[in-house]
C-alpha positions, 0 to 999 in steps of 0.5 A: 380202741387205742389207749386212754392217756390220764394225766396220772403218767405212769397210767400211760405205759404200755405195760402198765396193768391199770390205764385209763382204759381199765379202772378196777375196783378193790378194796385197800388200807394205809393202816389195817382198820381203815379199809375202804373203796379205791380204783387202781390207776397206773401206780396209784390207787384213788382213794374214793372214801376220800374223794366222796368225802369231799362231795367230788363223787356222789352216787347216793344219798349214803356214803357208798366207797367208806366200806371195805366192800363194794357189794353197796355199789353193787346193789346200786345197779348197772347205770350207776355202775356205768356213772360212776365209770364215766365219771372217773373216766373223765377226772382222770383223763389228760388234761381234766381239770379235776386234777388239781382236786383229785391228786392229793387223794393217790396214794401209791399202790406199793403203800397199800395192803389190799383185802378182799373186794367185795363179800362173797356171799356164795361161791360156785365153780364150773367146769367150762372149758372142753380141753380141761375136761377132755383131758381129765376125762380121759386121764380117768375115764379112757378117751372113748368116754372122756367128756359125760354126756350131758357135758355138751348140753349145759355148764356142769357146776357145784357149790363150793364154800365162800368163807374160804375165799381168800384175797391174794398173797393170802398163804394156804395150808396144806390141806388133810383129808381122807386117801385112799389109792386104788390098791388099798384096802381102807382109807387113810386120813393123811395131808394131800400129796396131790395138791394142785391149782386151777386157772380160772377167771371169777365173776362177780355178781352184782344185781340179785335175782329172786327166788323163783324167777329165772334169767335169760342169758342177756339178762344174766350178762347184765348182771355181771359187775366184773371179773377176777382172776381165781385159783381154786385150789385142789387136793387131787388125792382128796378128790379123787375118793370123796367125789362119787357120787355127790362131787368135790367136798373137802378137796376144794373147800380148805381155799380159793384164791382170788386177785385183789381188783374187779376188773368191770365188764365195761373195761372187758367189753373191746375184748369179746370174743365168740365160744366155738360153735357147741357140737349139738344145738343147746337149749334155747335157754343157754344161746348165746345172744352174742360173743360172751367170751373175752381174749385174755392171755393167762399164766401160771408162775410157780415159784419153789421156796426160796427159787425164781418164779418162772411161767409154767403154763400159757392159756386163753379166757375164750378157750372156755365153752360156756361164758359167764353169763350162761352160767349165770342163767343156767344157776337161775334155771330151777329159780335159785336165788342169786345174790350180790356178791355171788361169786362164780368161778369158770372151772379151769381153762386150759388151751390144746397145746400141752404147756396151756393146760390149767392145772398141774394135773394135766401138765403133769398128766396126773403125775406120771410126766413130771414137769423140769424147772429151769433150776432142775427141780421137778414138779408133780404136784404143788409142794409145801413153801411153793409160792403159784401166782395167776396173772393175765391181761387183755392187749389193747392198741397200745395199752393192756388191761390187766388184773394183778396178780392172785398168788398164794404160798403153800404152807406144811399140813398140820399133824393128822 
């Protein structure tokens, strides 16, 4: 598909994030009690509080886009969410003769503060990506027992805490837990000296299932309003002494940074892109119906505190193994409620090369190869005033669809 031309110019640059073709969703603010609904385009956020005010958008009876959530439009469904896309499409494409009407609800994006996009009503992470989890596997386990068995049968999954979910730019705090390395005795409760980040893509949930019920993997696909970049921080240290036998705890419920837009799944859809075949036959509940994957190219920066931000890792979104869509249906299989706003997170991605792994833990190698800077600084672990930010985009015939940025600085622990 070659790119969308808008008459809002800078939305046809090459590499702008938010063409036409794109169009995500988040929530953003000109002064901090007026937070409401907007879509990115180009430079410019679209103001549609304003826009519905003014009767040029209507997908309800009730205002829907004078919220600082989209969880309304959510509960509104797949074909008014395919509506209100085809409508905007059409306003802001070149030459539309909504122009006129429609230019002076813009606002520049670099006058805006953006929040969360929607309010998360769970939060689920997962553990889909086979080199991820064939690195720390054998990091821990030795390479003869580097993947558990049941890995290759289903997405494995934990539940994690929403209320720590923090929009971008949103500054995380060293976290203190109990640590105990292997040639102690006892615990200590101390700050984490093992911090690290976890490249993944979020989905969002935008239709509720009851309880009771359970979905197929098409049916689970439908469901899904968009994507957003999301960094699940972690304190490996932490981890590493509370995990048997229940899973991360404390480790990874201090923050879980995500980035400000929705990407929809409409805008994703030219970039689909197949898993590689599973080593045994999954359960037919899990079988793909199609590609459930996307081609987009990923990237951490890190940048020391007061130093250049530099990339320190390159990956892909169709490294992964199990799709969204199968995690969706596989949460669902014992009939657990899912809700709009449920937000899932696809466990880190990394790639086969060293420099595509997702996590600091697997660059590093726990530690033990640490990475050079270009600077000279070196890096085991995320350090206190480094500033990690996550982007990624899918590259279309001239034009990308991007996600914007999800970064996060570390501040110092609080005393013990």
């Amino acid at each position: 598909m070659p790119l969308m031309r808008s008459w809002v110019a800078s939305a046809n640059d090459a590499g702008c994030d938010f063409p036409l073709n794109n169009l995500p969703y988040g929530v953003f603010s000109t002064d901090p009690q007026d937070a409401r609904c907007g879509v990115a385009i180009g430079d410019q956020v679209l103001d549609l509080a304003a826009v519905e005010a003014a009767g040029l958008i209507a997908l309800s009876d009730a205002p829907v886009f004078d919220l600082p959530y989209w969880n309304d439009v959510m509960d509104l469904g797949p074909e008014a969410w395919a509506a209100l896309r085809a409508l905007l499409k059409d306003m802001l494409k070149e030459a539309s003769p909504d122009q006129a009407q429609l230019a002076p609800f813009l606002v520049p994006l670099s006058e805006v503060r953006l929040h969360l996009p929607f309010v998360v009503s769970e939060f689920t992470d997962f553990y889909a990506s086979r080199h991820h989890a064939t690195n720390v596997g054998t990091m821990f386990r030795g390479a003869e027992n580097a993947l558990p068995p049941n890995w290759l049968h289903m997405p494995i999954g934990y539940n994690g805490r929403a209320s720590t979910v923090v929009i971008s730019g949103t500054q995380v705090r060293r976290p203190c837990g109990q640590i105990k390395p292997p040639e102690a005795d006892a615990p200590r409760f101390a700050p984490t000296e093992k911090l690290d980040i976890e490249l993944e893509l979020g989905a969002v949930v935008g239709v509720s299932s009851p309880m009771g019920t359970r979905l197929s993997v098409a049916e689970a696909e439908a469901m899904i309003f968009g994507y957003v970049l999301l960094n699940d921080w972690s304190a490996r240290d932490i981890q590493a002494w509370e995990y048997q036998p229940l899973g991360p705890f404390q480790a990874k419920a201090f923050a879980t940074s995500i980035s400000p837009w929705i990407v929809t799944a409409e805008a994703l859809a030219p970039f689909r892109a197949a898993a590689p075949d599973p080593d045994v036959p999954l359960l037919p509940h899990l079988q793909a119906p199609g590609p459930l994957l996307y081609d987009i190219d990923l990237s951490v920066l890190m940048a020391p505190e007061g130093g250049a931000a530099e990339v320190i890792a390159r990956t892909n979104y169709a490294e992964l193994t199990y799709g969204a869509a199968q995690q969706l249906a596989h949460h669902a299989t014992s009939g657990c409620a899912m809700n709009a706003g449920d937000l899932l997170g696809s466990g880190t991605i990394s790639g086969a090369a060293p420099d595509a792994r997702g996590s600091l833990l697997e660059l590093t190698w726990n530690g033990t190869e640490p990475l050079t800077l270009k600077d000279g600084t070196e890096r085991r672990f995320v350090e206190d005033g480094d500033m990690l930010t996550l982007t990624g985009h899918a590259a279309g015939d001239g034009y990308r669809v991007g996600f914007g940025a999800c970064a996060g600085q570390i501040l110092p622990a609080l005393e013990p």
